[in-house]
N, C-alpha and C positions, 0 to 999 in steps of 0.2 A: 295766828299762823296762816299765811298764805298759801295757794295752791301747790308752789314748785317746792316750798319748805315739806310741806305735807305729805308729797308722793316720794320725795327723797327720803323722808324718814319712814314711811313705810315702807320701800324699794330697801332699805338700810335692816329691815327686820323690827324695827320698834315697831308694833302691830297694837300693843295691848295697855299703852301708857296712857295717863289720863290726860295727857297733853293731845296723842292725837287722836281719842276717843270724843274730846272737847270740841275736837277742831270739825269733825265727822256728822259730830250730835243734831247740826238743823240742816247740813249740807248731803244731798242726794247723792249725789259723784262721789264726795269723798266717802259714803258710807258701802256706797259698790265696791271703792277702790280696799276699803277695809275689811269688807268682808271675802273679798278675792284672794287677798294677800293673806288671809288667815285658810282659807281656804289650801294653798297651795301651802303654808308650812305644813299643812296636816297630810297632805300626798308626800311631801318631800321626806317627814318624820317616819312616816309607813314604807317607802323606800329604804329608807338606813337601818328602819328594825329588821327588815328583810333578811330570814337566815340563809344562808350558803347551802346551796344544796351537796348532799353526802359525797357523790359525787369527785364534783369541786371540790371539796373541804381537803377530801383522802389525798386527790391531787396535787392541792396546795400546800400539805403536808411532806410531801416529799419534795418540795424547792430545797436546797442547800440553804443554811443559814444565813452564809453572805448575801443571800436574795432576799429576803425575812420581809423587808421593809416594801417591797416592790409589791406585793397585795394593798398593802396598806395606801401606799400612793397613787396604786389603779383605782381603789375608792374614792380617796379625796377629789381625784379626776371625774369618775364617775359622777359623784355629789356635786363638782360644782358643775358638768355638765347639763343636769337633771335640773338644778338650781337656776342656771340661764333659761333652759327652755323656759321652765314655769314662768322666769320673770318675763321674758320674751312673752307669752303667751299674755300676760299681763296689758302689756304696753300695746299690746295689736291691738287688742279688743276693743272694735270701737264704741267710743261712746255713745251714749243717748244724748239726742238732738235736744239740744238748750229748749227750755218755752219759747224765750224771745225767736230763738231764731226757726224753730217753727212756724211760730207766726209767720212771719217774712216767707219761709217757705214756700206757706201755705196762699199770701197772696202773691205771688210769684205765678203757683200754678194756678190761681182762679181770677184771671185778666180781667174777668167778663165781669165780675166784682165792681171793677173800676172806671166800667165804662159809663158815658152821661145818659143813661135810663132813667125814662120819667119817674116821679117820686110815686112809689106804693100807695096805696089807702090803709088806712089807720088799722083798718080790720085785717088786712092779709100781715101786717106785720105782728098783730096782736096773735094769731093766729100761729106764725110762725115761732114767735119767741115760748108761747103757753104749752106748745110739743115737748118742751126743757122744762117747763112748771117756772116759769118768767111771764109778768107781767106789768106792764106802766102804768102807773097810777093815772099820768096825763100821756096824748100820744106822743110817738116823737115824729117830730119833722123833720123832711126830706130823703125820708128811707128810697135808696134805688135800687138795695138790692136785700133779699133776705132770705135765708137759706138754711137747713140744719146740714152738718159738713163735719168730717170726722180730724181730729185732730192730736196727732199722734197714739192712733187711735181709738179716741173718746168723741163720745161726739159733744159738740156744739154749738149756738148759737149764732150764724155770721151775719152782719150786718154789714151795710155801706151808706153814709150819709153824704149830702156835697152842700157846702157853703160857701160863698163866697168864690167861688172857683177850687175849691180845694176838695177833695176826698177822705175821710178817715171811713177807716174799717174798724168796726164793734164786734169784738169777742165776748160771748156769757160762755162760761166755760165751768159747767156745774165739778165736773171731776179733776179741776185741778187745783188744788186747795194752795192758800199760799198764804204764808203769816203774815207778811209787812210788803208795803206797796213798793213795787221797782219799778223805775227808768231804766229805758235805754234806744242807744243812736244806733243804726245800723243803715248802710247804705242811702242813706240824704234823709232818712224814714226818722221822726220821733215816736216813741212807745211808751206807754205807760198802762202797768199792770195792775189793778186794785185786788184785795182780798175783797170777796165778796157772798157771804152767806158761808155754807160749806166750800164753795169754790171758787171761783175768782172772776175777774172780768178785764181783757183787754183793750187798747185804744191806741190805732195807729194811723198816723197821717204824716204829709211832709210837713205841716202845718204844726207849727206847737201850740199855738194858741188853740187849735182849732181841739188839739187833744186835750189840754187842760179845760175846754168848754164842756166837751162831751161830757169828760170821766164825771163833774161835778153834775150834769144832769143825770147821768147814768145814775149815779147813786144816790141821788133828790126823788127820780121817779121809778125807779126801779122796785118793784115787790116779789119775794119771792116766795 
């Protein structure tokens, strides 16, 4: 089931089926989107049980019969207006910022990242990755920049390598757990995300080759 099938059928009221409970089960967003939407059936339900106050009631007792049906229409109006807000409130709510595009975010705001800084000593980078409980078996070359940096806010690991003329940025990213490795392009940028240990670890350059180099040393020399 794809994303637009997924939110039309829970926007539709199917909330509790095992198609989109399936569809939910390794996906973050859609599990937000499912637990919101059950959420609001449950205000909307506590709405309708809503008794008439005495009031009202003795009031609506004396309409003429011909009018009989006119409370009952001012609810269903009521209910679906109640019913739009929630959903309305639904669709505002912004989401949570992708990993990937985090990433990208993130070196978007840290320029300085990317600039040609001579390469670290083996020790200030060893130093910096051991603050996250990360350590390289063998060192790595050409670190020009290395940082602990918080990241949607967790912290982690940033790194910057340059080879050949090119830059890639090294994410160790202890708190972001991720089952199966993802790609992805953004802005001229190639990424690639590994699972790694409890948490994960990212690799971004304009350079694909230069990401596909890294990720394979990352995880050769990488200890954690």
């Amino acid at each position: 089931m794809d994303d637009l099938e997924f939110r039309r059928r829970v926007l539709s009221g199917d909330t509790h089926s095992a198609e989109v409970e399936q569809a939910a089960a390794h996906n973050a967003e859609h599990q937000r989107w499912l637990e919101q939407a059950r959420t609001l059936e449950q205000e909307l339900q506590q709405v309708a049980r809503r008794e008439v106050p005495a009031p009202l009631a003795a009031k609506l007792q004396r309409i003429p019969r011909r009018r009989s049906r006119l409370p009952l229409q001012l609810a269903a109006v009521a209910a679906t207006v109640v019913f739009s807000l929630l959903i309305g409130r639904l669709w505002l709510q912004p989401s949570p910022e992708s990993l990937p595009q985090a990433l990208i975010s993130h070196i978007e705001a840290e320029p300085i990242s990317l600039a040609p800084h001579p390469a670290l000593s083996t020790d200030s980078v060893q130093l910096t990755v051991n603050r996250l409980g990360y350590r390289f078996n063998q060192p790595l070359a050409n670190v020009s920049y290395a940082s602990i940096c918080a990241l949607r806010g967790r912290p982690v690991v940033h790194l910057a390598l340059r080879s050949n003329g090119h830059t890639a940025s090294l994410f160790l990213m202890p708190e972001e757990p991720l089952e199966r490795q993802l790609r992805f392009r953004q802005q001229l940028l190639h990424g690639r995300i590994l699972p790694l240990g409890d948490g994960s670890a990212a690799v971004i350059s304009d350079d694909p080759a230069l990401v596909e180099q890294l990720a394979r040393i990352t995880l050769r020399q990488l200890q954690l």
